[in-house]
N, C-alpha and C positions, 0 to 999 in steps of 0.2 A: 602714624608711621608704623611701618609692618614689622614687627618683634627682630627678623631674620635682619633686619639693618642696626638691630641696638647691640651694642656689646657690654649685653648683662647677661648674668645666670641668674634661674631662679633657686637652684640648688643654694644646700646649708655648707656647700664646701670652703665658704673663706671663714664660717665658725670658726674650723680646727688651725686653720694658718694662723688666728689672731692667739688663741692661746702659747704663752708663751712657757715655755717645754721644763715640767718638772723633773726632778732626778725619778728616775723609778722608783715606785716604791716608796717615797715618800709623803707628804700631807702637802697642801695648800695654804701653810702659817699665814695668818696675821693679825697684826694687834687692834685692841678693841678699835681704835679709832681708823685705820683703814677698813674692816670690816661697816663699820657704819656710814662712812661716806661710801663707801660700793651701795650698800642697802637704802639709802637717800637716793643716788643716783637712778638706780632701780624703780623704787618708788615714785621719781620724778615724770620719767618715762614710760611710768604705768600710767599715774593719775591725772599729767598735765600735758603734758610734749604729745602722748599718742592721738589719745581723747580731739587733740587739737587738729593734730594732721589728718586726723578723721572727718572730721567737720570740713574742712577746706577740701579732701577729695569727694564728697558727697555733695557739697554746694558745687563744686566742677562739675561731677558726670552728670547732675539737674542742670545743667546749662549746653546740655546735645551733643553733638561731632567729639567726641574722645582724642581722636586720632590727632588733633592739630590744638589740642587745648593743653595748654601749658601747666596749667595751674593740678589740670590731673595727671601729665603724664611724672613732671616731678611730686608730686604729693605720694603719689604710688611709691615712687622709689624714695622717698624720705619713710615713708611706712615703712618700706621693705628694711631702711638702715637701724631704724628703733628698735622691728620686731628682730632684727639680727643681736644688737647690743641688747637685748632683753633678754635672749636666750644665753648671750655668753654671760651676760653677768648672773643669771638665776645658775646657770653652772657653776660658777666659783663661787657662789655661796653655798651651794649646795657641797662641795669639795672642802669649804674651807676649816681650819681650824683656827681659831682665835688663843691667841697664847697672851698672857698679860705680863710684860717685863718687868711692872714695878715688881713683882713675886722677889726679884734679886737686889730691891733695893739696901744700897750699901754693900754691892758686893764687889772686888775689882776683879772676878773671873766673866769673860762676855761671852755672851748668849745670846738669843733671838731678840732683838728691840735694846740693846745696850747701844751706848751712844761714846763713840771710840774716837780719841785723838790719840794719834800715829806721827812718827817723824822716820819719813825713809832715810837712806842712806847721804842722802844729799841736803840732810839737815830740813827738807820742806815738810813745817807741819803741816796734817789734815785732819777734819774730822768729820767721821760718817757717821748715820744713823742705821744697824742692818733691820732690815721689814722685809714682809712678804714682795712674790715677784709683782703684784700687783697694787703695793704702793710705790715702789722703786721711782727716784724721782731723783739722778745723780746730781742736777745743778743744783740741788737743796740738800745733797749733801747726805742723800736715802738713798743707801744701796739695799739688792736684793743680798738673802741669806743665800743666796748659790751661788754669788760671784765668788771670784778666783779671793779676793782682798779679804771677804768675810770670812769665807770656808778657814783661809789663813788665820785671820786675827780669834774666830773661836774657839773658848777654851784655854787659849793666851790670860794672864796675866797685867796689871800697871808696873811697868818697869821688863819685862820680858820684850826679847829679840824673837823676830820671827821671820822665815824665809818664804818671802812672795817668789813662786816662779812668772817669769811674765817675757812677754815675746822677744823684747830687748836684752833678757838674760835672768840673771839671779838679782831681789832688790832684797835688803833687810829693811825690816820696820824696826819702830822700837814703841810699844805702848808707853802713850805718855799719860794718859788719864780712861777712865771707865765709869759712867754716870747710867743710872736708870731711873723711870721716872719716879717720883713719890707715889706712892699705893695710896689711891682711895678710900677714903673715911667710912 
């Protein structure tokens, strides 16, 4: 099939769309354990995933006619999506800082990786864990440190009222608990 019929780039321009936008000026936080499942993932897709879709487009273009061979024309663009998530992830490693929360075990002021249960104004408790934007994982209850909910709750208090703005209007929270993990032996 003739390139001018595909609708791919081979440009690095959806790199920059997939990073998801830090404040100015600031660091790439996260905690030891998000930083190392990035670097597994990394490492997966160096030493296993790539290695393989190599093999499988090389056994393709040894079997002639490129242009109608399946097996190479997606192998190519599976390559192309690895070597793409390989450069974004060697970028936020490269960006990142690792901060470790337990440092504030037994404190009830939150900070980066403190693990907060809140009761807004309508009595419904919740509780978040704040991480970098690249463990951010809301159904389990991991927000990013840049959201509207985190930026508010840090630096709060167990027992302190705090004022969320949010699109609905004004919500008050109230810290109900503040836990961080036990620090390492």
């Amino acid at each position: 099939m003739n390139k001018a019929f595909v609708k791919e780039s081979d440009g690095d321009d959806d790199d920059e769309l997939a990073l998801p936008a830090l404040p100015v000026g600031s660091k790439n936080y996260m905690t030891p354990q998000g930083h190392q499942r990035i670097k597994d993932e990394l490492l997966h897709l160096i030493d296993v995933a790539r290695p393989e879709v190599v093999r499988i487009v090389s056994w393709a273009a040894s079997n002639g006619d490129r242009s109608e061979n399946g097996d190479y024309i997606y192998g190519k663009r599976r390559l192309r999506e690895i070597d793409r998530r390989i450069r974004f992830l060697t970028k936020r490693l490269d960006i990142a800082e690792v901060v470790e929360p337990s440092v504030h075990h037994g404190s009830d002021q939150i900070y980066f990786g403190a693990t907060v249960t809140y009761e807004n104004q309508h009595g419904v408790e919740q509780t978040v864990t704040i991480v970098g934007i690249d463990e951010l994982d809301p159904l389990n209850g991991k927000i990013s440190w840049i959201s509207p909910v985190a930026r508010t709750l840090t630096k709060a208090r167990e027992g302190d009222e705090v004022t969320l703005q949010t699109p609905a209007g004004i919500d008050h929270l109230t810290v109900i608990a503040v836990s961080y993990p036990v620090p390492p032996d």
